[in-house]
N, C-alpha and C positions, 0 to 999 in steps of 0.2 A: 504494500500500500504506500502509494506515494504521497505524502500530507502536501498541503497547499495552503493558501490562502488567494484571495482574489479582491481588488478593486478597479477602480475605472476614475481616471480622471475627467475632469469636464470637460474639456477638449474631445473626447473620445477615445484615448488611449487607453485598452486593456491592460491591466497588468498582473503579473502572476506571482507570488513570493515562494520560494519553500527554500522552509529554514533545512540545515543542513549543518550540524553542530560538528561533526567529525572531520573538516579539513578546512587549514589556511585559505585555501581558496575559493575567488566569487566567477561563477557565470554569468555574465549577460546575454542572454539570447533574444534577439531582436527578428521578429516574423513579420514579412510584410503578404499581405495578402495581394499577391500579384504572379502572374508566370508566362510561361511562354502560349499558355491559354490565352491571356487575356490581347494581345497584339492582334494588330489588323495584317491583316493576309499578306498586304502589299510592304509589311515592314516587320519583320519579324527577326528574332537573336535581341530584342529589345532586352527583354529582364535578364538576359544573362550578360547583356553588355550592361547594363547598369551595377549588376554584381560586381564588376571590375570598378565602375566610373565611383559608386562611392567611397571607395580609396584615393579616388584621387586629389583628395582638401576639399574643404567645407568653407561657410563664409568666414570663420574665426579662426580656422587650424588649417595651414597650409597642406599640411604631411598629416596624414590618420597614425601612420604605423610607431613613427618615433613618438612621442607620448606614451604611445603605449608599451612599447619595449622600454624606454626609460623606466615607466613603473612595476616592471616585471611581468609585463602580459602579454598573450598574444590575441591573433586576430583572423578569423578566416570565416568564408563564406560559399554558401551555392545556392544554383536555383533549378527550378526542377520544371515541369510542366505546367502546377501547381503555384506554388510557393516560391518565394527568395525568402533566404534563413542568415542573419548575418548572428554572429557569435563574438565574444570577448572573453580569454580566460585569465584573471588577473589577483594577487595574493588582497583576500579583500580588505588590504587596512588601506588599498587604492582603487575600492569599488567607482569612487567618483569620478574618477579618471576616464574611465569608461565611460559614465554613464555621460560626463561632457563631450565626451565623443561622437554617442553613440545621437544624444542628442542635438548636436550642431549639423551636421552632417541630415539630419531628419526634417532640422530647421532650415537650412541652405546649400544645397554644393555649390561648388563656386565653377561654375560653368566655363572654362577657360577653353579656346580653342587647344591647346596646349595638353590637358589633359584628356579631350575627346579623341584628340590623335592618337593619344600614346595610348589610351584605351582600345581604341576602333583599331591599331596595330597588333594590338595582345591578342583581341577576339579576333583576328582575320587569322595571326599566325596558327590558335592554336584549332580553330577553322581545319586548315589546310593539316596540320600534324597529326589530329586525335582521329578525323573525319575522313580527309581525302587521300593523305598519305598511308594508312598505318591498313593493314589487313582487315581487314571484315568493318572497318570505319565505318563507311556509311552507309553499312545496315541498316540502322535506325532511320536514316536518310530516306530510305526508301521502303523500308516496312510499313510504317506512320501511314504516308500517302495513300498505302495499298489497303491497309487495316480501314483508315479512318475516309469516309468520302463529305462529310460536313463540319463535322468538330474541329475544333482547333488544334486537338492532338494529333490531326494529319502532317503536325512538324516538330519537330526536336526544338530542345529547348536553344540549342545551338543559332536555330534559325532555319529555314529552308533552304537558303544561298546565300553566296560571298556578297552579295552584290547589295542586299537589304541593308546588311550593317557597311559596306564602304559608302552606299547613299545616303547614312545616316545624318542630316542637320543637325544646326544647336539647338534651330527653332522645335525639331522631332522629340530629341533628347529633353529639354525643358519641360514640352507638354506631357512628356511619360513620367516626370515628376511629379511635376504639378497634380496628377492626376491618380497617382498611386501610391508616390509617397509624405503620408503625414500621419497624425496622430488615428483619426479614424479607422485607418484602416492597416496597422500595426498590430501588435499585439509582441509588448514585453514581457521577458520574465526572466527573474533575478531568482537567483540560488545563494545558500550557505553561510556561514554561522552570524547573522543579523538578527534583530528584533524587529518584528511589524511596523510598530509606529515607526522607527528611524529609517526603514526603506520606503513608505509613505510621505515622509519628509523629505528623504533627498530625490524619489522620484520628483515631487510636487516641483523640487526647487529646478532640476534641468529641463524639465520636459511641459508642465505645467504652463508654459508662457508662449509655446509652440500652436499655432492658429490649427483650428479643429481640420480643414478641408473637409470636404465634403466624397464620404464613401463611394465609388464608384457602382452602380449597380452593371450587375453581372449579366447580360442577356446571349447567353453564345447558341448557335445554330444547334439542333437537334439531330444528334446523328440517326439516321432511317437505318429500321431493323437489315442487318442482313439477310438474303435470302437465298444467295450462289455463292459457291466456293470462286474465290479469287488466285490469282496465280500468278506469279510475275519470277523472270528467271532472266537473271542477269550476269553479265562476264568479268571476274576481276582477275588482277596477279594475287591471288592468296594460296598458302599454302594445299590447301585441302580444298576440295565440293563442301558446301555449308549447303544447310537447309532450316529454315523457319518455319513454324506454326505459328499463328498468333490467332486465337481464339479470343473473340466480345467476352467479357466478364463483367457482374455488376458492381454498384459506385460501392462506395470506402464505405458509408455510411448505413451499410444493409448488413442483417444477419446473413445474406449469400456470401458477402464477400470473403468473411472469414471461414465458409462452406469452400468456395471457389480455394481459397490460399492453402486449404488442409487439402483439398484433390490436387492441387499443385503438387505438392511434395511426396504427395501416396504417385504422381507418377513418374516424379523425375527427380527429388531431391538429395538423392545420396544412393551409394550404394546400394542399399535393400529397394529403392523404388523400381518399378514396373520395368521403365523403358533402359533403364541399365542393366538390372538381368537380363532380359530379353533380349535386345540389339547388341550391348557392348559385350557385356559374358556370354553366354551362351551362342548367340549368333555370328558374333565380332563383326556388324555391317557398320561401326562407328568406333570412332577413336574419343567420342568423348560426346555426351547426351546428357542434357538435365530441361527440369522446367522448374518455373518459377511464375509471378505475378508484375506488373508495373506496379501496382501498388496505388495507383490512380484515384482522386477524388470522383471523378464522375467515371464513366464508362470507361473500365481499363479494360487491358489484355491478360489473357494467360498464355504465356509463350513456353513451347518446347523449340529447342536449340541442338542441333547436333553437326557435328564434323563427322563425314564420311570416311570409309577405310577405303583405301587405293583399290581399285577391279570393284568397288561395288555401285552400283546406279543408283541416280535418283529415284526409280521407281520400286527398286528394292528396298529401298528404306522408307516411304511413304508406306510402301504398301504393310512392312512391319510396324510403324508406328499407328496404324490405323486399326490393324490385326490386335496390338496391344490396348487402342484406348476402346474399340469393340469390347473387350473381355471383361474391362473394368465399368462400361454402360451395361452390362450385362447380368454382374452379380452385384449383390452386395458385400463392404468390405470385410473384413474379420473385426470383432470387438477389440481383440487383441492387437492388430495391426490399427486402428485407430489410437488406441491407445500408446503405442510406441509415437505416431505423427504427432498427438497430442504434446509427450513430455518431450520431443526434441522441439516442442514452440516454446515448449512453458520455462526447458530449459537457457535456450537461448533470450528468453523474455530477460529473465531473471539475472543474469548476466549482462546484459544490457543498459540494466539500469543500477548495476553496482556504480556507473558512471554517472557523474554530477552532471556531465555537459549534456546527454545521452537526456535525460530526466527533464534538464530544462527544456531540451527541444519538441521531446515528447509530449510533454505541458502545454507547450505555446502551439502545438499543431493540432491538438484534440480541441485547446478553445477554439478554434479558427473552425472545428469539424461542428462543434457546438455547445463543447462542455469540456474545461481542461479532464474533470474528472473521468471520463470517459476512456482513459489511462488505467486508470484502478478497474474497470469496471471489460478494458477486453478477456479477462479470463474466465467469469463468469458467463458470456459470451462465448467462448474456447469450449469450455463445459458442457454446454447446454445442446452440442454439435452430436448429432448421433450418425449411426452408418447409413440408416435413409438419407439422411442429409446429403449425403457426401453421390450417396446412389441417384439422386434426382438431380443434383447438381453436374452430375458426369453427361447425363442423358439431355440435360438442359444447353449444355456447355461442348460438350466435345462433337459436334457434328458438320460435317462438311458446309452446311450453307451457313455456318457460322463461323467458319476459317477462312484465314487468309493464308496461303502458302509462299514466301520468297525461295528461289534456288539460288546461289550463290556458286556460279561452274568457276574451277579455276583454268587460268590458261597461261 
């Protein structure tokens, strides 16, 4: 159980406390509710270019990083589809240090040609390194497109092209401030060995004088049910044939989805799952197979992923993986074998939140879902999962007019 407390200043800024008596140090976990969702079609890689741009000085503090190394802390961030999550980890007898930071910076960046260059640089180069250069890079690139035909998740958070973020303006860059970053639509939270009322008082004193904005309301396109299996097979220099599944799954916020995340892992998550005995031991038609979830607020995916073994076809392997998620719509699973899925979540939960930084973030993302406490309350949820569950969720979920396939040939 994670303890908490919660207030809201007048402006509209969330904020989250949990005391945490056992270590020197304080988190600031700073959530803005903004992502590669919310961008318009024709300009997209915005939130993760601003991921970079808020380092680069604010109207009072040239430099973000030195401040805060001087007082012992560091500083890192990302942004997801969803979400931009900026973090500070610093020995708390210099919580404020931060928290001026965190709030100038909320209050102003300092818009410099200067700084959008060397930004709009960073995101171009690592563009070209993680995406276009690197094996299996932009997968993502092109799964998205294939998966999604309305929703905004039809792009990475990266952007869709180089070309969105080098056309980027200051006049672009200022209105995606303006419009997503301020107190409204925030949501902070401070960790570790403080008292209420004095994290009350120094929030009020940095952030309290920061103009409320106005929340952006969310209207994004409606993704239309699928009804055909999709297909797309394209040519890179990678090592190996790759192959993609990406199966519609439902939003963050539904008892399915934690349905959906526990069939995940009964078919691909470790060794004992389905599609590794099957294809990789026994069959050896891959050199390496798992699946997992995106994890997504609204309509994500459930993606199976595998690299092929040399002499075997794309259709030998579809055809096994299809063979294997047939058998699992088919039965129901073992008590027993839920029960192992269960304690490798409950295990890894638990482990997870031995971390201070881990807990804060976990905090500011369940209020943003609707309830910090909503943290405390996934295991009861976990719990409550039976093998029907998992059996109507397979049959629901794993069916060709509800996939999307990418091939990945190499040459």
């Amino acid at each position: 159980m994670i303890q908490f407390e919660r207030f809201t200043l007048s402006n509209g800024l969330r904020v989250i406390f949990h005391h945490d008596p056992t270590t020197p140090l304080a988190v600031v976990n700073t959530l803005y509710d903004v992502g590669a969702r919310d961008e318009h079609p024709e300009k997209t890689g915005f939130a993760h270019l601003f991921e970079h741009l808020m380092f680069g000085g604010s109207i009072n503090i040239p430099d973000f990083d030195s401040p805060l190394q001087l007082a012992g802390g560091e500083s890192n961030a990302f942004t997801s589809n969803d979400i931009t999550n900026y973090y500070d980890i610093i020995p708390a007898v210099n919580l404020e240090t931060a928290l001026w930071l965190e709030s100038d910076r909320m209050l102003s960046l300092a818009f410099t040609t200067k700084s959008l260059e060397t930004q709009r640089n960073v995101v171009i180069e690592e563009f070209k390194q993680r995406y276009l250069n690197q094996p299996y890079g932009d997968v993502w690139l092109e799964l998205r497109p294939l998966a999604y035909e309305a929703h905004p998740y039809q792009w990475a958070t990266i952007g869709k092209e180089l070309k969105h973020i080098e056309d980027a303006t200051m006049d672009d860059v200022k209105a995606f401030f303006t419009k997503f970053y301020n107190p409204s639509n925030a949501i902070l939270c401070i960790a570790g060995n403080f008292e209420l009322d004095y994290i009350k008082q120094v929030v009020e004193k940095w952030f309290g004088g920061i103009p409320s904005g106005i929340k952006p309301a969310r209207i994004l396109p409606k993704e239309p049910k699928q009804e055909l299996l999709k297909e797309k097979t394209i040519e890179r220099k990678v090592p190996s044939d790759a192959i993609y599944f990406a199966f519609k799954m439902p939003e963050r916020k539904s008892f399915e989805y934690y349905a959906s995340d526990l069939l995940s892992d009964a078919i691909g998550r470790d060794k004992s799952s389905r599609l590794y005995v099957k294809l990789q031991k026994e069959l050896k038609l891959v050199t390496d197979i798992f699946a997992y979830i995106t994890g997504s607020i609204d309509e994500g995916l459930l993606i199976i992923e595998a690299k092929l073994s040399n002499n075997t076809t794309f259709n030998e392997v579809e055809s096994a993986i299809w063979k294997v998620l047939d058998e699992i719509k088919s039965e129901v699973i073992s008590e027993k074998e839920l029960k192992r899925l269960k304690n490798k979540i409950n295990t890894a939960k638990a482990f997870q939140e031995q971390g201070m930084l881990n807990r804060a973030m976990n905090l500011s993302f369940f209020e943003l879902l609707g309830d910090a406490n909503g943290v405390n309350e996934e295991q009861k949820i976990i719990d409550e999962i039976n093998e029907r569950h998992i059996y109507t969720m397979a049959n629901q979920l794993l069916n060709q007019t509800n996939c999307s396939v990418l091939k990945v040939k190499a040459i």
